[in-house]
N, C-alpha and C positions, 0 to 999 in steps of 0.2 A: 575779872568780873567787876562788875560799875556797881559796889554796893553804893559809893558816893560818888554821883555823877558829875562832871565838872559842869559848872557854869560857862556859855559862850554866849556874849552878847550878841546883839542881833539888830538891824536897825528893817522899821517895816518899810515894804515897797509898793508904791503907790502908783510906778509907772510900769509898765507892761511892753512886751515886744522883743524883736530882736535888738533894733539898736538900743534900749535901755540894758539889755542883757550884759549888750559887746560894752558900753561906757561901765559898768558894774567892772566886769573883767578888769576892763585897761586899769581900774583903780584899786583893783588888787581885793575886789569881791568877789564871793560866789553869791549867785541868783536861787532862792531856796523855796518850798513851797513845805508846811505841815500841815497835814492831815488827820484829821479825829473824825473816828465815828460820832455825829450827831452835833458836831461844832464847825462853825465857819472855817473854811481854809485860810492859813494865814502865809501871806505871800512876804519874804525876810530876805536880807542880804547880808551874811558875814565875811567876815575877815578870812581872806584864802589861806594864808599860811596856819591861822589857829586852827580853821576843820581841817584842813589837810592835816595837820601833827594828830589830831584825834580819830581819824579815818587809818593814820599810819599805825597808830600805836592799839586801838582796841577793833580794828577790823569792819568789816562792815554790819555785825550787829552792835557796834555802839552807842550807847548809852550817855543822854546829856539834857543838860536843862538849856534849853532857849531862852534866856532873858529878851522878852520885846517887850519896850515902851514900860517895863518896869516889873513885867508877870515875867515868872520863869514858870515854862510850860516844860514838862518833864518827857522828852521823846526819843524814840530811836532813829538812826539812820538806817534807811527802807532800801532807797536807789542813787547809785552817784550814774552822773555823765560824765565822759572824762574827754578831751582833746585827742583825739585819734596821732595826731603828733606828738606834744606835748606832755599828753598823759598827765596835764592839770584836770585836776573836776570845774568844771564848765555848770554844774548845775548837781543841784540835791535835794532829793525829798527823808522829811521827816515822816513820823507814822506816832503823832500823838499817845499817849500812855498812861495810866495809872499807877500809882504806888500797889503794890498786892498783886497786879495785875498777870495774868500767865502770859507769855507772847510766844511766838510761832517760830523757830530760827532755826537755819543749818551751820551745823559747829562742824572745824575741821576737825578730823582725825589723822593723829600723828603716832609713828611706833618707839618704842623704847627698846633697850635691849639688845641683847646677842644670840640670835639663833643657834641651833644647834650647828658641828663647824660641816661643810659642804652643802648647808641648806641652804637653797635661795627663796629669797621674802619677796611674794607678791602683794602688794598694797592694793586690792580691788576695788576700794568705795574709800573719797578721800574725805566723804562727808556724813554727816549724819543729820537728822529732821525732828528737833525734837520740843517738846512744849515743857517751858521752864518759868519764872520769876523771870519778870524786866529785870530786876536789879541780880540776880544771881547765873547770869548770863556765862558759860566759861566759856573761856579764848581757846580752848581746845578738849578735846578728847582725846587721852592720853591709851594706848594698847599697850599692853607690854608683850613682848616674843621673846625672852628670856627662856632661852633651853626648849624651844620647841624644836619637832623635832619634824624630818621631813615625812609627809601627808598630816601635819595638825590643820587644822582650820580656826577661826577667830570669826562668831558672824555677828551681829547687829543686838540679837539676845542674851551673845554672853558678855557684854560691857557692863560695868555698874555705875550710872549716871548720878551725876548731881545729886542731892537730895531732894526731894519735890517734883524732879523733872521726869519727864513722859516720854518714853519714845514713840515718833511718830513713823518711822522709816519701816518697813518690813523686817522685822525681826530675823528673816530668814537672808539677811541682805547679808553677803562676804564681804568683810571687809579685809579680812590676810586670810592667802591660802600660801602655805611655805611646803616647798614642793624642792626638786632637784636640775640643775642645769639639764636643758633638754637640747638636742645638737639635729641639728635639721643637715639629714645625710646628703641630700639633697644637694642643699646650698654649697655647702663642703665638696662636693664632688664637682659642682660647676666650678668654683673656689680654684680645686686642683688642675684640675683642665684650665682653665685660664692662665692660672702660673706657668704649668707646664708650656703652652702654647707662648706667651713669652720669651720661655727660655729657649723654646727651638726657634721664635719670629731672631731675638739676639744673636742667635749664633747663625741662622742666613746670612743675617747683617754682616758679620764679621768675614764670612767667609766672601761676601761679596766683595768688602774692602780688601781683603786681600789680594784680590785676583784683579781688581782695579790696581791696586795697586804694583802690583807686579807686570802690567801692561803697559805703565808709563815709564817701568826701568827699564824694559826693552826697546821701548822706542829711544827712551834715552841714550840705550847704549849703540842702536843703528845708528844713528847722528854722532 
């Protein structure tokens, strides 16, 4: 979590378009726009490799101060664009913020732990919705499955959040149902038949080779 948000400086933009976009790129910027409720949007270009390492390392509810023209404007990252090739960000909005301030985010959820032994862990919701502190933001939601055993369930109201923070998700929302391997007779039996069908298409084979092949020692041996 961003209790001290890193400083990234920021130079404003004053030109607009695609080609000012693509000349930004070739020189190793990203094209940026923040947002605040009831303040001008302010259009910026930074440094691609420094948001890239701060998008890589605290996800896309990250937490940061925009230095422009000498204000550091305290914001989150809202939306990247990214190069459908490349997979560089091509473009990113900011979402202006408060210190104090609660904001809106979907935190991942991740499991810990060792199920009980022949249980298998279904992970059904890998996110959750919940309203927290800018600055107390976590980079995950941690479940534990420690010795559950097969039918427990894990849903959206038995986590215990942050301090301060709200869930916004459907309480009633699954997020692990640990359940048991299920064998779909079905599949398996098409499965069988298939091998089986195989091993008898093989053994035509062979039988035809042989009988080829026994047709050309007799000719052989007339000559």
């Amino acid at each position: 979590m961003a209790t001290t948000p890193p400083v990234i400086k920021a130079e404003k933009r004053e030109e607009f378009g695609k080609g000012s976009a693509r000349r930004l790129r070739r020189d190793g910027k990203i094209p940026g726009v923040l947002y605040e409720s009831g303040v001008e949007n302010v259009h910026f270009a930074v440094d691609r490799i420094e948001m890239t390492a701060l998008v890589r390392n605290d996800g896309t509810n990250a937490i940061l101060e925009l230095e422009v023209e000498g204000n550091k404007l305290l914001s989150m990252v809202k939306n990247i664009d990214q190069n459908v090739l490349t997979l560089e960000i091509d473009h990113i909005d900011l979402l202006g913020i408060k210190r104090g301030e609660k904001v809106t985010v979907s935190v991942p959820v991740v499991t810990e732990g060792e199920a009980a032994q022949d249980a298998v862990v279904l992970q059904e919701a890998t996110e959750l919705e919940i309203e927290v502190d800018a600055l107390q933001i976590p980079d995950e939601i941690t479940v534990s499955i420690e010795g559950k055993e097969i039918g427990d369930q894990i849903f959206a109201s038995d986590i215990t959040l942050p301090a301060g923070a709200e869930l916004l998700s459907d309480p009633e929302t699954l997020l692990v149902n640990v359940t048991f391997e299920q064998v779909d007779e079905e599949l398996e039996a098409a499965a069988a038949e298939a091998e089986e069908g195989g091993a008898e298409a093989g053994a035509d084979a062979d039988e035809t080779v042989e009988v080829a092949d026994g047709g050309e020692g007799d000719e052989g041996a007339s000559e």
